[in-house]
VOVEX-655526 format. One line per field, with one value per residue (C-alpha): residue in one letter; x, y, z. Coordinates in pm, 1 decimal. Example, Ala and Ser with C-alpha at 12.3 -4.5 7.8 and 13.67 -1.06 7.14 Angstrom:
BEGIN
residuo: [a;s] $
xx: [1230.0;1367.0] $
yy: [-450.0;-106.0] $
zz: [780.0;714.0] $
***
This chain:
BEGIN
residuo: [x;x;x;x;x;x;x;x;x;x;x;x;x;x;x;x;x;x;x;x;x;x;x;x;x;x;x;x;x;x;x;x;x;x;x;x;x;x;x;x;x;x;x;x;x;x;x;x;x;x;x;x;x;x;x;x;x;x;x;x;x;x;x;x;x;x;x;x;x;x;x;x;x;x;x;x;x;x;x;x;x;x;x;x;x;x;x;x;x;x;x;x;x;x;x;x;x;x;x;x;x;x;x;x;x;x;x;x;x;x;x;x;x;x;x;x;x;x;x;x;x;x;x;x;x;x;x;x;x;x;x;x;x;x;x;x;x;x;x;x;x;x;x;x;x;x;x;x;x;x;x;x;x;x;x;x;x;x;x;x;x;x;x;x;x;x;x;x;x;x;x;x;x;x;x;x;x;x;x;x;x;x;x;x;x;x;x;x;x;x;x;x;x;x;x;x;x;x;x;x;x;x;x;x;x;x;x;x;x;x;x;x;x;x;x;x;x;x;x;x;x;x;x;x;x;x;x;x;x;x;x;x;x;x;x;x;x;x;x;x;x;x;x;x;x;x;x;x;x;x;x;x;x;x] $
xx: [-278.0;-174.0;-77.0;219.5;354.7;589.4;645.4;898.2;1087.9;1405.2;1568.5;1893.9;2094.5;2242.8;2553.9;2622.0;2548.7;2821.7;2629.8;2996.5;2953.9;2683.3;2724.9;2753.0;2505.7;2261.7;2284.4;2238.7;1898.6;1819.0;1899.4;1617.0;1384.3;990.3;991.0;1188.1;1074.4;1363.4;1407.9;1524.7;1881.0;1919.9;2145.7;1894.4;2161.3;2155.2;1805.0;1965.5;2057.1;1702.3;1543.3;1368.9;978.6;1057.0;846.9;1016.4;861.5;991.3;893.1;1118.9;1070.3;1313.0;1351.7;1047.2;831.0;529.4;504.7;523.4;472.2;672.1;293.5;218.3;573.3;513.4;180.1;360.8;576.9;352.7;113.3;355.3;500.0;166.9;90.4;413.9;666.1;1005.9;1024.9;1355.9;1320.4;1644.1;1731.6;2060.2;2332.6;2278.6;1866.2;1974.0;2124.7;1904.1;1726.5;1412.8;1449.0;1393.2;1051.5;977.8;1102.1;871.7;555.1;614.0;698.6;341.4;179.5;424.2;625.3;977.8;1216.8;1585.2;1846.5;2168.2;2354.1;2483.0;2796.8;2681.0;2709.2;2828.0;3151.8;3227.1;3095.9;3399.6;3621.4;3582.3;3710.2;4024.0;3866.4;3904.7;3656.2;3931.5;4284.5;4542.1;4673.9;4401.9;4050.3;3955.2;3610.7;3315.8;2955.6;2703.8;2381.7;2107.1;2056.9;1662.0;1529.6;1101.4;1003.4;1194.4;1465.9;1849.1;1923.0;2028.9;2291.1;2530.0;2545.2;2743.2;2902.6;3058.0;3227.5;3437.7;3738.9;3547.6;3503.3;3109.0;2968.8;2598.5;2339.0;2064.0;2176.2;2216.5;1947.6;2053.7;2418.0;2364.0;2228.0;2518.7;2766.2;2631.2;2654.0;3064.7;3095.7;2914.4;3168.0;3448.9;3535.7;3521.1;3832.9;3703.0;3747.8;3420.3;3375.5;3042.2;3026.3;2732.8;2621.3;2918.7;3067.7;2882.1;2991.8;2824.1;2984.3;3069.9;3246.3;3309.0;3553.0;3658.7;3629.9;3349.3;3362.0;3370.0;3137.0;2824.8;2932.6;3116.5;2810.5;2594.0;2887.7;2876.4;2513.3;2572.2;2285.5;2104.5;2168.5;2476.8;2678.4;2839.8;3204.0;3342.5;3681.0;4052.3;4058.8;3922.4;4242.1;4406.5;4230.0;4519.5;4270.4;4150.9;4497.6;4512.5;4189.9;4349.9;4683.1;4521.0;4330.9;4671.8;4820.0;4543.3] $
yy: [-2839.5;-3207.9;-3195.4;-3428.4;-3159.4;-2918.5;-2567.4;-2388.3;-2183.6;-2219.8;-1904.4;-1998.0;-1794.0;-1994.3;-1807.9;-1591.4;-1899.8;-2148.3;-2434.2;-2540.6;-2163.5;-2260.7;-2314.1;-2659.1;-2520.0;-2471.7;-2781.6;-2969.0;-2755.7;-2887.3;-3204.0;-3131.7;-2986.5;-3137.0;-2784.8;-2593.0;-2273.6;-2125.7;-1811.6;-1788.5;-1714.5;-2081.9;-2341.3;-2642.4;-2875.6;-2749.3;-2937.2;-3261.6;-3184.4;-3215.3;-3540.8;-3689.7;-3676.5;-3290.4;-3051.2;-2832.4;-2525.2;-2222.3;-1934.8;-1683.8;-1355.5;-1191.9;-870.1;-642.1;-969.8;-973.3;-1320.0;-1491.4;-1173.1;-1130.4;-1113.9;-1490.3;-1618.8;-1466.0;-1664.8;-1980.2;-1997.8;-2028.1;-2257.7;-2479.0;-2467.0;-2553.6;-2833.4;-3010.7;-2893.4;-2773.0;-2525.3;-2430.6;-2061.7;-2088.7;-1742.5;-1641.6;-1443.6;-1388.4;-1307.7;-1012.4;-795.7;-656.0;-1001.6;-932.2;-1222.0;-974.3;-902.8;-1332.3;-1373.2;-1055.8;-1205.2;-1576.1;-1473.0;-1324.3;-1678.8;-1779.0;-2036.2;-2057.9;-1906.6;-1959.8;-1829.8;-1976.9;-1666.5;-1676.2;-1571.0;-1274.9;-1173.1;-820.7;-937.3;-1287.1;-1140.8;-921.9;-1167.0;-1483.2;-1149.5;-1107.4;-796.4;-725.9;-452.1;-345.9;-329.2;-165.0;140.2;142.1;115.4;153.4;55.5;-37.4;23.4;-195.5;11.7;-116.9;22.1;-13.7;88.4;40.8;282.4;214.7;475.2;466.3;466.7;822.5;679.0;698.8;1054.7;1021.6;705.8;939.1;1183.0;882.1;733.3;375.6;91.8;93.7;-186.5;-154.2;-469.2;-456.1;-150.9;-217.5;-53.8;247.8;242.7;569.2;770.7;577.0;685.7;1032.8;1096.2;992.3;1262.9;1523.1;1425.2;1463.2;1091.1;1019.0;775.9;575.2;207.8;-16.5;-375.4;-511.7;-916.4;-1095.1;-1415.8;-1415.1;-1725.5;-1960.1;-2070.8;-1802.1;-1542.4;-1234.6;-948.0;-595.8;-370.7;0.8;334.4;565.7;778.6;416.6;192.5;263.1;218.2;-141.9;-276.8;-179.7;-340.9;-646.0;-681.8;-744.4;-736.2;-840.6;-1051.9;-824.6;-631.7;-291.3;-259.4;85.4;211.0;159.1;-203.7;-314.6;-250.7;-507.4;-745.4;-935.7;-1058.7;-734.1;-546.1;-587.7;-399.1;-127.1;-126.6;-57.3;246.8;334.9;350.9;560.1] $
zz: [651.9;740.0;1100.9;1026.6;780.3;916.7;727.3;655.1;399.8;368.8;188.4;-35.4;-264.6;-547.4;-636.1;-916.6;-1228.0;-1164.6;-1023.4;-860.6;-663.7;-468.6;-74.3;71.4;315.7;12.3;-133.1;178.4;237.5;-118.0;11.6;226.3;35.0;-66.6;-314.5;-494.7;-608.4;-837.7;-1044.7;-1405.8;-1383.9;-1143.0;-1328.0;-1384.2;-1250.4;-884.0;-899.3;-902.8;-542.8;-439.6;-393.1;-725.3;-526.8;-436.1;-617.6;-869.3;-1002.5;-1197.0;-1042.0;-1202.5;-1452.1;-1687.5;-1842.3;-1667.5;-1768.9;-1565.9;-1573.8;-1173.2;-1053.1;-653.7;-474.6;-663.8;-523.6;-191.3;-205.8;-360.6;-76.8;205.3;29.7;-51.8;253.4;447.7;229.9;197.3;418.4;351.7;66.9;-37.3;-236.2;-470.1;-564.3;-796.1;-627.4;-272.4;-174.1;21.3;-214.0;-440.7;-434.4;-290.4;-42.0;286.0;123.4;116.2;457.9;579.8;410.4;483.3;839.4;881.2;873.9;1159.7;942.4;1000.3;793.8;751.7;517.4;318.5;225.4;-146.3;-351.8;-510.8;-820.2;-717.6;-665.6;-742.5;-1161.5;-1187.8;-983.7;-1269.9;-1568.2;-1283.4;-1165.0;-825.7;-703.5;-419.2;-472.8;-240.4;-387.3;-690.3;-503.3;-134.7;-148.6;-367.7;-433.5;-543.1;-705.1;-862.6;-1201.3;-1190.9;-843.6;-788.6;-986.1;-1293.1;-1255.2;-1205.6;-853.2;-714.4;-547.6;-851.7;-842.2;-538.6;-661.3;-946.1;-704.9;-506.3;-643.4;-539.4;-784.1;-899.5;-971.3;-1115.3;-1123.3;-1353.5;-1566.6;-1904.7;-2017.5;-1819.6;-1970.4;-2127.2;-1802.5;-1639.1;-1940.8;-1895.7;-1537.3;-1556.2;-1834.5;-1657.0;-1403.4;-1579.7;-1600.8;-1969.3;-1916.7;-1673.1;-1713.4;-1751.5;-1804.6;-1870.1;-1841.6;-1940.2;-1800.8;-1534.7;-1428.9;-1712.2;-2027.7;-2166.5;-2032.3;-2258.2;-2150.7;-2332.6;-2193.2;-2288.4;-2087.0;-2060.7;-2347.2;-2588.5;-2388.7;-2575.0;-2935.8;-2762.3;-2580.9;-2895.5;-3145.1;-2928.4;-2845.0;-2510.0;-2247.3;-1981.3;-1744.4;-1719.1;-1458.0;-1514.0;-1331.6;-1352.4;-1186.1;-1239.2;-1102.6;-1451.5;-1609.2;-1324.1;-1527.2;-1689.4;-1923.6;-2026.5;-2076.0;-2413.6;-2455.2;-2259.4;-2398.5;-2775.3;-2577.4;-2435.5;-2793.1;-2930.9] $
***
């Protein structure tokens, strides 16, 4: 390591796709950045924020790829960070939920580098916010869960069994392909009319959404080939969506 370098890893969470949702904290620490290490889902025009000599290297996977597997980003990060200073690790949504980004700051901590993180926008709830969901609503929903619908070892978090018993807005990350254990859990529950929304590509210009209740929301999702990168919102605040009440009102009528 040059002895004039000085490490460190700067941990920032981009937002949920939006480049305009990022924090001004964030882009300042791109501002500062000699590397950027960013994941898939990162708009390419947040890199702009980083000076034009700064390193910039795609680091991200998609869909169980096991392309840039974590242990090779872990690594990435403190070699970078020894050789040329100030690494900024731009992560979508906020790194601390279901982001992996306590795992980075654990490893990159181990080789006594300095760490700091930029808290993001997630996803979680900013997703259903940009469809006029709101994932609490007095009188409607008290609270709200955020479950991951693939956990480490592949399966659908637990957690949603419990999740199905509460009257709390759900929202589910990384669950599409789990949308029927989801679909059956709420039926063994007795919630077959349950709202759902599931919004693809949140907060871009590609975003998608499909809307219907639990009993409908396979044969919708499957109709309109949405999918991944997608979140799952299930509770009555989806039909506060003024957008989406003409979806409900022709499930009213049937």
């Amino acid at each position: 390591m040059n002895s004039r370098v000085k490490p460190k890893v700067t941990l920032v969470g981009a937002g949920p796709g939006d480049p305009e949702l990022i924090t001004l904290k964030g882009v300042l620490a791109l501002n500062r950045a000699d590397v950027v290490l960013y994941d898939a889902l990162i708009d390419k025009r947040l890199l702009k924020h980083a000076p034009s000599k700064a390193l910039k290297i795609f680091v991200g996977k998609r869909n169980g790829s096991t392309v840039n597997p974590q242990d090779e980003t872990n690594r990435l990060c403190v070699a970078y960070a020894l050789k040329h200073g100030h690494v900024v690790r731009l992560k979508g949504g906020d790194p601390f939920v279901f982001g992996r980004g306590a795992e980075e700051i654990d490893h990159i901590q181990a080789f006594g580098i300095p760490t700091e993180v930029v808290p993001g926008i997630t996803s979680s709830i900013a997703v259903p916010a940009s469809a006029g969901i709101p994932v609490t609503k007095r009188g409607v929903s008290e609270s709200f869960w955020v479950i991951t619908g693939t956990t480490s070892s592949g399966q659908l978090s637990r957690d949603l069994q419990l999740a199905v018993q509460s009257t709390a807005t759900v929202v589910v990350l990384m669950g599409t392909k789990k949308l029927p254990e989801i679909v059956n859990h709420y039926q063994n529950g007795g919630k077959s009319e349950t709202p759902v929304a599931i919004i693809q590509s949140g907060t871009t210009a590609e975003q998608k959404i499909v809307a219907g209740t639990i009993q409908d929301i396979l044969f919708k999702a499957e109709e309109s080939k949405i999918g991944a990168p997608a979140i799952i919102i299930i509770g009555e605040v989806v039909k506060e969506s003024m957008s989406l009440m003409e979806v409900y009102a022709e499930v009213m009528e049937k």
